[in-house]
N, C-alpha and C positions, 0 to 999 in steps of 0.2 A: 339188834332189834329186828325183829322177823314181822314185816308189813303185807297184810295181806291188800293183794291187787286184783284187780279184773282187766282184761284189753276190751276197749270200746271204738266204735268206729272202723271205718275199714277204709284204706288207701292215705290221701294223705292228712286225714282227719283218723288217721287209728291212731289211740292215747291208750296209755297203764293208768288207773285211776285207784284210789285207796278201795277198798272192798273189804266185808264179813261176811264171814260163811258158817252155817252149821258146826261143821268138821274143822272151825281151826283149835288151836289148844286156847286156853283163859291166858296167858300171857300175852299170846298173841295177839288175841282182841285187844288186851291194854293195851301196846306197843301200835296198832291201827290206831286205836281211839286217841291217843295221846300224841301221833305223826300230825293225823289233821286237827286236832285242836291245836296245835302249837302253827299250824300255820294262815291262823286265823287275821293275825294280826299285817297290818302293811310290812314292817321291820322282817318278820318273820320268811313273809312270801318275798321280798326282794332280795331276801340276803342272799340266794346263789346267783340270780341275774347279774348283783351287783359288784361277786366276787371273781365271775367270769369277766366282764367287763375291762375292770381295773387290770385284770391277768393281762389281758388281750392287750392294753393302753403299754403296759408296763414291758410285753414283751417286744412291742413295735420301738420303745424307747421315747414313751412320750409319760406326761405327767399327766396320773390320771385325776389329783386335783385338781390341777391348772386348768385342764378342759373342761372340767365341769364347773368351774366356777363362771359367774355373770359377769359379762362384761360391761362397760359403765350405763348409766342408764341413759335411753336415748330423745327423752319427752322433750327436753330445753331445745336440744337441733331440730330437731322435730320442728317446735313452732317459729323457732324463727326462722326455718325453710319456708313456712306454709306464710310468716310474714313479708318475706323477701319477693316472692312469687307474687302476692299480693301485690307489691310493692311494683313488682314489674308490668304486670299486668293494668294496673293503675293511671301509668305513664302515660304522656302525650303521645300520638306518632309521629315519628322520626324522632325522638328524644333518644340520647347515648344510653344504652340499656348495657354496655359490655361491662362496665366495673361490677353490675348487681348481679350479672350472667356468673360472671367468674366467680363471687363469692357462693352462689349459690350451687354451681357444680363442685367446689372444694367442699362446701358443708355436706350435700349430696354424696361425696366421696368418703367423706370421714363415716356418715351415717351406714353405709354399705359396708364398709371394714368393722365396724363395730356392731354390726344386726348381729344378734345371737344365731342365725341361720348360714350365717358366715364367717364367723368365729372358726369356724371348723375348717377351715379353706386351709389348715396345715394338716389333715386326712386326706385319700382321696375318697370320692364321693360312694356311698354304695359296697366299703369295706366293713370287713369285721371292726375295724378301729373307728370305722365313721359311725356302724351301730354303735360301739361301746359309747363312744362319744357323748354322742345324743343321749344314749341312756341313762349315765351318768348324770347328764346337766339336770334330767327331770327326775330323775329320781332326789336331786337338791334342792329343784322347786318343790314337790310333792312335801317332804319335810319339814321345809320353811311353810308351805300351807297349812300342813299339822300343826306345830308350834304355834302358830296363831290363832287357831279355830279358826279358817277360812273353808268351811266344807266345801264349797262350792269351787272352790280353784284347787284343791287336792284333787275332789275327784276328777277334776277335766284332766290334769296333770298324771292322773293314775290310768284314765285312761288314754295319756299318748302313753306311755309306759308299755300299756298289754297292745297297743298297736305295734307300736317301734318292735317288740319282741315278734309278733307273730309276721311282721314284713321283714325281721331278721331271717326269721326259717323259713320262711317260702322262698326268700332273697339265693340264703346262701347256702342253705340242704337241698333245695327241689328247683333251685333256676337250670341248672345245669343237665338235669332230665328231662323238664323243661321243655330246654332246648332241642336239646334231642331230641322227644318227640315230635317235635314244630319240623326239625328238617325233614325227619322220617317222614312226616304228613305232606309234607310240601313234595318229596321225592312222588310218594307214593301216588298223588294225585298226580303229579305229571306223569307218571308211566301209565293210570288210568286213563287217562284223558288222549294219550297216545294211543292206548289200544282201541280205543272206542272211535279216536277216528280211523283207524287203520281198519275194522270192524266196518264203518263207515262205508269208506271209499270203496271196501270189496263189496257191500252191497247195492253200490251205485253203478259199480259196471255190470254187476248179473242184472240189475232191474234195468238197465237202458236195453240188456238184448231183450228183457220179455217186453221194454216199451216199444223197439222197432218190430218183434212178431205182433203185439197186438194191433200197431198200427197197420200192417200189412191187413189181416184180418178185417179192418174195421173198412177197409177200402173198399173190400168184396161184399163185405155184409154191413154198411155202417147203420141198418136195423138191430143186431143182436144186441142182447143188455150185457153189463159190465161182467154179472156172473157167468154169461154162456161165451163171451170172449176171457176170461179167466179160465174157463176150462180148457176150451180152444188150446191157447196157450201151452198149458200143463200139457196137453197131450202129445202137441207137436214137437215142443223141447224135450219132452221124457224128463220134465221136474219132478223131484220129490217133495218139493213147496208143497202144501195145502193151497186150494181153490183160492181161499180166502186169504190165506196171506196174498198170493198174487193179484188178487183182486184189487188189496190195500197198497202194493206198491205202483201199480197200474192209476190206481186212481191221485194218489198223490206226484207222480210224474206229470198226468195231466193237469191238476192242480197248480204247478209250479210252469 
């Protein structure tokens, strides 16, 4: 099958996209036209997500159905936590509150071991196997939403789907450049940031000797204005400064 593509985007938004052209041959167009209409459908677009995935689960040594299936449902702990709490908060004060305490941190406990968000606690966080993971369970929700006509909970489902996927490759193709860049930046701004004070401090000691000539100067004449003691200056150091830069650090000396 010979698919004709375009590159679109530039850096890390550049993608291959299906494309027709003038100059391809008639087969070819069939073989475009017939690539994306086949991937019209949900089944059709998930099935190499879904194939990578399971690889990923299969080669870490984990089950990639086991991970994707639901763990029990958690509504009933749910309200009798929210009754128990109820129940405590209810109480006289000073009444023995520790037996309702205890039940309610074990039910608490049980509810956090079984959160679908936690289920995963046998990956570590932030892998290729924690992506599969996740993407797995929703792409089983997504399906059970289909099967049912629940439009409305497939497509939230579909799209953690193309979330999970696009904070897979930001995650684990581009974190690690990243990085890199960040330290580069981080480096680079401190060597800036040294230079310019270093830059600095050499023009704090040449401006304190044009500040002690002009102060001499002002002694003798302290009628002259700021531009005819800037010249002054220039002339008796044999500066190559401009008038007016000296003038500008003359006046900020005395500012400070």
């Amino acid at each position: 099958m010979a698919v004709g593509t375009i590159r679109r985007g530039k850096g890390m938004s550049e993608r291959i996209e299906p494309a027709l052209s003038g100059d391809m041959l008639l087969e070819d167009i069939r073989d475009t036209l017939l690539y994306t209409a086949s991937g019209g459908s949900f089944e059709e677009w998930i099935k190499e997500p879904e194939a990578k995935a399971q690889s990923v689960l299969k080669k870490a040594g984990h089950d990639p159905d086991q991970l994707a299936r639901d763990p029990k449902r958690l509504a009933p702990h749910r309200t009798k936590l929210i009754k128990l709490i109820d129940q405590v908060e209810g109480m006289p004060e000073g009444a023995d509150k520790s037996r309702l305490h205890a039940e309610i941190t074990k039910l608490a406990d049980r509810c956090y071991r079984q959160s679908p968000n936690q289920i995963f606690n046998i990956v570590e966080d932030d892998t290729e196997e924690y992506y599969a993971a996740h993407l797995l369970r929703y792409i089983r929700l997504t399906r059970s939403a289909i099967k049912k006509h629940r439009a409305n909970e497939a497509a939230r489902y579909a799209l953690q789907i193309g979330h999970l996927v696009c904070e897979h490759d930001m995650k684990v193709e581009h974190e690690n450049v990243w990085r890199t860049g960040d330290r580069q930046q981080v480096y680079l701004k401190g060597v800036r940031e040294g230079a310019n004070r270093k830059r600095h401090d050499q023009a704090e000691v040449k401006h304190a000797r044009w500040r002690e000539e002009a102060a001499r100067v002002r002694r003798n004449h302290p009628r002259l204005s700021d531009q005819r003691v800037a010249e002054i200056v220039k002339q008796k150091l044999k500066l190559d400064a401009a008038v007016r830069t000296i003038r500008h650090a003359l006046k900020v000396g005395r500012a400070g």
